[in-house]
N, C-alpha and C positions, 0 to 999 in steps of 0.2 A: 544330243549332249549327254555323255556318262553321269550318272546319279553319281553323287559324292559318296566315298566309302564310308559304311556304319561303325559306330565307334565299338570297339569289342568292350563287352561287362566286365572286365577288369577296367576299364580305362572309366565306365560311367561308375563304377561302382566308387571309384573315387572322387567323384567331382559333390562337395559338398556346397551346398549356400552354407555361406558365415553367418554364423550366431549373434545374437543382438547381447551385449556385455553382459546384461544382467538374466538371463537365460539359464535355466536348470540345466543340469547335464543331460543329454542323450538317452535314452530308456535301453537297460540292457537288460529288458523284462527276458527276452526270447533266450539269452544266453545264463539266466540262472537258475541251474538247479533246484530238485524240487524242493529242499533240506532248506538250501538258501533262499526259497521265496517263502518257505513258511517260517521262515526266522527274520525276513523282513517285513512279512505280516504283524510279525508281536512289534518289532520295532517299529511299525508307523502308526500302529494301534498306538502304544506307549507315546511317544511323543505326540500324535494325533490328541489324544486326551489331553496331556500337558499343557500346549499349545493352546485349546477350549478353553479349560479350566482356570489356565493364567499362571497358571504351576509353571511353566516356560513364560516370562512376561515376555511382549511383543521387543523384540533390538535386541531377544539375548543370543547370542552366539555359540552356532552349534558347529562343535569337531567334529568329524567324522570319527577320527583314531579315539577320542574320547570317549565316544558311543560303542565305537566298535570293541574297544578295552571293558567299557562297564558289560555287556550283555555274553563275551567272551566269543565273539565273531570275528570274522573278515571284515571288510569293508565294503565288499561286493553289497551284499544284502542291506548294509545302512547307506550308501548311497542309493539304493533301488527304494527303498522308504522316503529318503528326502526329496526322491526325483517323484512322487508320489504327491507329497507334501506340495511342494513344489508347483504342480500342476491344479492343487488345491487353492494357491495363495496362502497358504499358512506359512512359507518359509521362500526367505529372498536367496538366490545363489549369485555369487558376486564372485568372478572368475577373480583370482589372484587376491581378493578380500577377506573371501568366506563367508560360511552361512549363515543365515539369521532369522530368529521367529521373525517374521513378518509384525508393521504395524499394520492399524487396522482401516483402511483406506474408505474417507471420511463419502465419495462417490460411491460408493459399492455399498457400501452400512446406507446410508440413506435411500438408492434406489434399492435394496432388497425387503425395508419397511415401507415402503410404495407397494411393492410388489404382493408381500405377504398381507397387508391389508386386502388388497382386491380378492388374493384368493379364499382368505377368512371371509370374507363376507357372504362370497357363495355357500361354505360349508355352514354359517349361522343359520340364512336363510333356509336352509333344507332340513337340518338338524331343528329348526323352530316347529317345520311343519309335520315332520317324519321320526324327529325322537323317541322312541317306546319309555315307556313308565322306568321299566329296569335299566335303559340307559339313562335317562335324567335322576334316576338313582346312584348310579356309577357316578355319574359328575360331578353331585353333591356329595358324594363321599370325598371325593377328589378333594375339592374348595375342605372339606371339613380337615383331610392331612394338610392341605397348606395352614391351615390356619395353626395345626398342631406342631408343625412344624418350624412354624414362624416365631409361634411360641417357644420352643427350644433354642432359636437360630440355627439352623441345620441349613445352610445356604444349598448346601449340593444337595440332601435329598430333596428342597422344596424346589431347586430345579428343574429334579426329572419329575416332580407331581406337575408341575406347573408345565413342562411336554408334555403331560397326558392328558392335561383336560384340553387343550388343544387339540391335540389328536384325536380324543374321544368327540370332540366335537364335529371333527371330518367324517370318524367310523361313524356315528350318530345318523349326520345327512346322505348318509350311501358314499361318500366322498375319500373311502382312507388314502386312496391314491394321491390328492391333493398336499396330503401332509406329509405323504412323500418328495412332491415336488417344493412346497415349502422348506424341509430339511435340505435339500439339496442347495436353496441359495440365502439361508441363513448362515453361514458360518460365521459372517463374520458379527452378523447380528448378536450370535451365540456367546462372542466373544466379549462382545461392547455390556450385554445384559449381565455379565459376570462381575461387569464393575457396578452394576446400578444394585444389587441383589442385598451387597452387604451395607447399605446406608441404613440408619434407624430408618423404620419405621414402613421401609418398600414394600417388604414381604409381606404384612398384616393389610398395605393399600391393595397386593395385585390380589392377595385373595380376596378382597371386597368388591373390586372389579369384576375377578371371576364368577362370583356371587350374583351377583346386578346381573349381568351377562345371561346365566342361567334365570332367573330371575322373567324375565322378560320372556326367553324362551319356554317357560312353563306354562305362561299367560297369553303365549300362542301370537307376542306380538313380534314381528320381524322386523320390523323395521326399526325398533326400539332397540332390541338384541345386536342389531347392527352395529348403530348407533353407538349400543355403549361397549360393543368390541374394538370401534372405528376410536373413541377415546381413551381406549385401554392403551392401544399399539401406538397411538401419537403420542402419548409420554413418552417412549421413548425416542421417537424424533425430535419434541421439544426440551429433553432434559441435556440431547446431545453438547450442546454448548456447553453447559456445568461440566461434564465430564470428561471433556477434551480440555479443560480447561483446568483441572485436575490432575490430569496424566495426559498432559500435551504430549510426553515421550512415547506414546503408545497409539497415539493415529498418527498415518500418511496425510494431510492438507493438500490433496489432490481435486478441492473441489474449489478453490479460490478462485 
Protein backbone atom coordinates (compact mmCIF):
# COMPACT_ATOMS: atom_id res chain seq x y z
CA UNK A 1 0.00 0.00 0.00
CA UNK A 2 1.30 3.62 -1.18
CA UNK A 3 2.55 5.77 1.93
CA UNK A 4 0.04 8.78 1.88
CA UNK A 5 1.68 11.92 0.27
CA UNK A 6 3.72 14.40 2.69
CA UNK A 7 2.33 17.60 3.19
CA UNK A 8 4.65 20.33 1.46
CA UNK A 9 6.07 23.30 4.15
CA UNK A 10 3.78 25.84 2.80
CA UNK A 11 0.78 23.84 3.63
CA UNK A 12 2.24 22.81 7.40
CA UNK A 13 3.63 26.08 7.61
CA UNK A 14 0.04 27.21 7.90
CA UNK A 15 -1.68 24.88 9.95
CA UNK A 16 -1.70 26.64 13.44
CA UNK A 17 -3.40 25.38 16.86
CA UNK A 18 -5.86 28.20 18.08
CA UNK A 19 -4.93 30.41 20.80
CA UNK A 20 -6.61 30.14 24.21
CA UNK A 21 -8.79 33.90 24.28
CA UNK A 22 -6.72 35.23 26.75
CA UNK A 23 -3.18 34.44 25.33
CA UNK A 24 -0.41 37.13 24.50
CA UNK A 25 0.50 37.70 21.01
CA UNK A 26 2.81 35.35 19.06
CA UNK A 27 6.59 36.36 19.62
CA UNK A 28 7.91 38.25 16.56
CA UNK A 29 11.31 38.23 18.63
CA UNK A 30 13.10 36.62 15.13
CA UNK A 31 11.75 39.31 12.86
CA UNK A 32 12.76 42.49 14.66
CA UNK A 33 15.46 44.44 13.97
CA UNK A 34 18.22 45.21 16.01
CA UNK A 35 17.31 49.27 16.60
CA UNK A 36 13.79 47.75 17.36
CA UNK A 37 14.69 45.19 19.97
CA UNK A 38 16.75 47.65 21.71
CA UNK A 39 13.90 50.15 21.84
CA UNK A 40 11.84 47.34 23.18
CA UNK A 41 14.32 46.63 25.62
CA UNK A 42 13.83 50.25 27.30
CA UNK A 43 10.15 49.70 26.75
CA UNK A 44 9.74 46.57 28.77
CA UNK A 45 12.52 47.81 31.23
CA UNK A 46 10.05 51.08 31.75
CA UNK A 47 6.90 49.39 32.12
CA UNK A 48 8.63 46.25 33.78
CA UNK A 49 9.58 48.77 36.67
CA UNK A 50 6.14 50.59 36.56
CA UNK A 51 4.21 47.47 36.84
CA UNK A 52 6.69 46.38 40.26
CA UNK A 53 6.69 49.55 41.61
CA UNK A 54 2.61 50.04 41.30
CA UNK A 55 3.30 53.12 39.20
CA UNK A 56 1.15 50.99 36.62
CA UNK A 57 -1.53 49.81 39.42
CA UNK A 58 -2.72 46.13 38.62
CA UNK A 59 -6.53 46.53 35.88
CA UNK A 60 -4.71 49.51 34.32
CA UNK A 61 -5.04 49.45 30.68
CA UNK A 62 -2.24 49.64 28.43
CA UNK A 63 -2.55 51.08 24.48
CA UNK A 64 -0.17 49.95 22.35
CA UNK A 65 -0.46 53.37 20.10
CA UNK A 66 -0.32 55.24 23.34
CA UNK A 67 2.96 53.74 24.29
CA UNK A 68 4.10 53.72 20.94
CA UNK A 69 3.12 57.77 20.60
CA UNK A 70 4.82 58.44 24.19
CA UNK A 71 8.60 56.76 23.45
CA UNK A 72 8.10 57.98 19.58
CA UNK A 73 8.22 54.36 18.05
CA UNK A 74 6.39 51.73 15.91
CA UNK A 75 4.37 49.36 17.47
CA UNK A 76 6.53 46.44 16.44
CA UNK A 77 8.94 46.84 19.42
CA UNK A 78 5.96 47.80 22.26
CA UNK A 79 4.20 44.85 21.27
CA UNK A 80 7.47 42.64 21.52
CA UNK A 81 7.87 44.37 25.24
CA UNK A 82 4.20 43.42 26.12
CA UNK A 83 4.60 39.93 24.69
CA UNK A 84 7.68 39.83 27.11
CA UNK A 85 5.51 41.21 29.98
CA UNK A 86 3.11 38.96 29.08
CA UNK A 87 5.14 35.81 29.46
CA UNK A 88 6.07 37.31 32.64
CA UNK A 89 2.39 37.56 34.12
CA UNK A 90 2.80 41.05 34.64
CA UNK A 91 0.15 41.94 31.82
CA UNK A 92 -3.12 40.18 30.75
CA UNK A 93 -3.74 40.33 26.56
CA UNK A 94 -7.41 40.05 25.84
CA UNK A 95 -7.92 39.67 22.13
CA UNK A 96 -10.63 42.31 21.10
CA UNK A 97 -10.40 43.78 24.94
CA UNK A 98 -7.10 44.86 25.37
CA UNK A 99 -4.27 44.95 27.58
CA UNK A 100 -3.90 45.17 31.06
CA UNK A 101 -1.36 45.33 34.10
CA UNK A 102 -2.13 42.11 35.38
CA UNK A 103 -3.81 41.61 39.10
CA UNK A 104 -1.87 39.96 41.44
CA UNK A 105 -2.93 36.29 41.53
CA UNK A 106 -3.70 35.30 45.24
CA UNK A 107 -2.05 31.11 44.13
CA UNK A 108 1.18 32.23 42.77
CA UNK A 109 1.82 35.15 45.81
CA UNK A 110 1.24 32.60 48.31
CA UNK A 111 3.00 29.42 46.61
CA UNK A 112 6.16 31.78 45.73
CA UNK A 113 6.26 32.77 49.91
CA UNK A 114 6.25 28.83 50.42
CA UNK A 115 8.92 28.70 48.16
CA UNK A 116 11.27 31.58 49.10
CA UNK A 117 10.99 30.42 52.70
CA UNK A 118 12.54 26.96 51.87
CA UNK A 119 15.13 28.46 49.78
CA UNK A 120 16.12 31.27 52.54
CA UNK A 121 16.43 28.93 55.05
CA UNK A 122 19.28 27.08 53.29
CA UNK A 123 21.16 30.36 52.66
CA UNK A 124 20.64 31.39 56.71
CA UNK A 125 21.75 28.06 57.61
CA UNK A 126 25.31 28.45 55.66
CA UNK A 127 25.62 32.09 56.03
CA UNK A 128 25.26 31.31 60.14
CA UNK A 129 28.21 28.91 59.81
CA UNK A 130 30.42 30.46 56.83
CA UNK A 131 29.75 34.27 57.14
CA UNK A 132 33.32 36.19 57.53
CA UNK A 133 33.59 39.15 60.11
CA UNK A 134 33.58 41.61 56.87
CA UNK A 135 30.34 40.06 55.65
CA UNK A 136 28.26 40.33 58.87
CA UNK A 137 29.80 43.77 58.80
CA UNK A 138 28.23 44.38 55.26
CA UNK A 139 24.72 43.29 56.68
CA UNK A 140 24.79 45.31 59.52
CA UNK A 141 25.44 48.26 57.68
CA UNK A 142 22.64 47.10 55.57
CA UNK A 143 19.90 46.79 58.69
CA UNK A 144 21.76 50.27 59.87
CA UNK A 145 20.46 52.12 55.93
CA UNK A 146 17.12 50.44 56.55
CA UNK A 147 16.78 51.86 59.68
CA UNK A 148 17.91 55.31 58.10
CA UNK A 149 15.80 55.01 55.71
CA UNK A 150 12.79 54.27 57.37
CA UNK A 151 13.48 57.05 59.31
CA UNK A 152 13.21 59.34 56.13
CA UNK A 153 10.33 57.15 54.75
CA UNK A 154 12.13 56.50 51.51
CA UNK A 155 9.99 53.34 50.55
CA UNK A 156 11.93 52.60 47.29
CA UNK A 157 15.39 52.97 48.53
CA UNK A 158 14.57 50.85 51.78
CA UNK A 159 13.34 48.49 49.22
CA UNK A 160 16.44 47.90 47.25
CA UNK A 161 18.48 47.81 50.87
CA UNK A 162 16.11 45.37 52.09
CA UNK A 163 17.10 43.11 48.50
CA UNK A 164 20.29 43.36 49.69
CA UNK A 165 20.61 42.06 52.91
CA UNK A 166 18.78 39.22 51.49
CA UNK A 167 21.02 38.73 48.96
CA UNK A 168 23.92 39.42 51.00
CA UNK A 169 22.74 36.63 52.99
CA UNK A 170 22.79 34.06 50.05
CA UNK A 171 26.51 35.75 48.88
CA UNK A 172 27.36 35.29 52.69
CA UNK A 173 26.48 31.11 52.70
CA UNK A 174 28.38 30.49 49.18
CA UNK A 175 24.64 30.58 47.77
CA UNK A 176 24.30 33.90 45.47
CA UNK A 177 22.76 31.72 42.91
CA UNK A 178 19.85 30.92 45.03
CA UNK A 179 18.78 34.59 45.16
CA UNK A 180 18.90 34.37 41.85
CA UNK A 181 16.30 31.79 41.65
CA UNK A 182 14.40 33.53 44.51
CA UNK A 183 14.09 36.78 42.12
CA UNK A 184 13.11 34.75 39.43
CA UNK A 185 9.57 33.72 41.32
CA UNK A 186 9.06 36.68 43.33
CA UNK A 187 7.49 39.01 41.05
CA UNK A 188 4.63 38.90 42.24
CA UNK A 189 5.68 38.82 45.81
CA UNK A 190 7.47 42.00 44.73
CA UNK A 191 4.37 43.47 43.88
CA UNK A 192 2.10 42.54 46.99
CA UNK A 193 5.34 43.88 49.51
CA UNK A 194 4.95 47.34 47.64
CA UNK A 195 1.73 47.63 49.30
CA UNK A 196 2.72 46.33 52.85
CA UNK A 197 6.14 48.95 52.74
CA UNK A 198 4.17 52.23 52.89
CA UNK A 199 1.91 51.33 56.31
CA UNK A 200 3.30 53.16 59.61
CA UNK A 201 5.42 51.70 61.05
CA UNK A 202 6.50 48.23 58.48
CA UNK A 203 9.72 49.55 57.62
CA UNK A 204 11.30 50.29 61.21
CA UNK A 205 9.44 46.28 62.12
CA UNK A 206 11.34 44.57 59.00
CA UNK A 207 14.53 46.28 60.05
CA UNK A 208 14.21 44.86 63.57
CA UNK A 209 13.53 41.57 62.05
CA UNK A 210 16.48 41.95 59.82
CA UNK A 211 18.49 42.75 62.97
CA UNK A 212 17.21 39.57 65.21
CA UNK A 213 17.98 37.69 62.03
CA UNK A 214 21.64 38.69 61.83
CA UNK A 215 21.58 38.64 65.50
CA UNK A 216 21.23 35.07 65.95
CA UNK A 217 23.53 34.39 63.00
CA UNK A 218 26.55 36.07 64.85
CA UNK A 219 25.84 33.81 67.89
CA UNK A 220 26.48 31.05 65.53
CA UNK A 221 22.98 29.88 66.23
CA UNK A 222 21.05 28.26 63.17
CA UNK A 223 18.47 27.25 63.97
CA UNK A 224 17.38 30.35 65.79
CA UNK A 225 18.48 32.61 62.63
CA UNK A 226 16.06 30.41 60.90
CA UNK A 227 13.38 30.60 62.90
CA UNK A 228 13.35 34.13 63.03
CA UNK A 229 13.78 34.57 59.06
CA UNK A 230 10.95 31.76 58.94
CA UNK A 231 8.66 34.62 61.01
CA UNK A 232 10.00 37.48 59.25
CA UNK A 233 8.53 35.96 55.61
CA UNK A 234 5.08 34.66 57.28
CA UNK A 235 4.04 38.19 57.92
CA UNK A 236 3.66 38.48 54.77
CA UNK A 237 1.48 35.40 54.30
CA UNK A 238 -0.40 36.38 57.37
CA UNK A 239 -0.98 40.20 56.67
CA UNK A 240 -2.15 38.85 53.10
CA UNK A 241 -5.83 39.07 54.08
CA UNK A 242 -5.67 42.86 55.35
CA UNK A 243 -4.29 43.66 52.07
CA UNK A 244 -6.62 42.19 49.68
CA UNK A 245 -8.98 43.38 51.64
CA UNK A 246 -7.80 46.88 51.09
CA UNK A 247 -7.22 46.75 47.40
CA UNK A 248 -9.43 43.88 46.49
CA UNK A 249 -9.03 45.51 42.84
CA UNK A 250 -5.60 44.39 42.68
CA UNK A 251 -5.44 40.55 43.37
CA UNK A 252 -6.97 37.64 40.92
CA UNK A 253 -8.99 35.34 43.86
CA UNK A 254 -7.91 32.46 42.02
CA UNK A 255 -7.30 30.56 45.11
CA UNK A 256 -11.02 30.09 46.41
Amino acid sequence: MAAPPKKSPSKRAKTRKPRAPNSPPRSSAAKVPGQARRNSEIVYRDLRDQIMNLTLSPGTPLAENDIADRYGLSRTPVREAILRLAEERLVDVFPKSGTFVARIPMTELREAIVARKALEEVCVREATVKASESWRAELRAIVQRERDLAEAGDAQSFHEADNAFHAGIAAAGGYPGIWTMIEKIRLQVERYRRLTLPQEGRMNLVADEHAAVLDAMEQGDADTAVARMNSHLNKLQIDIGTFRHLWPDYFLFDDQ
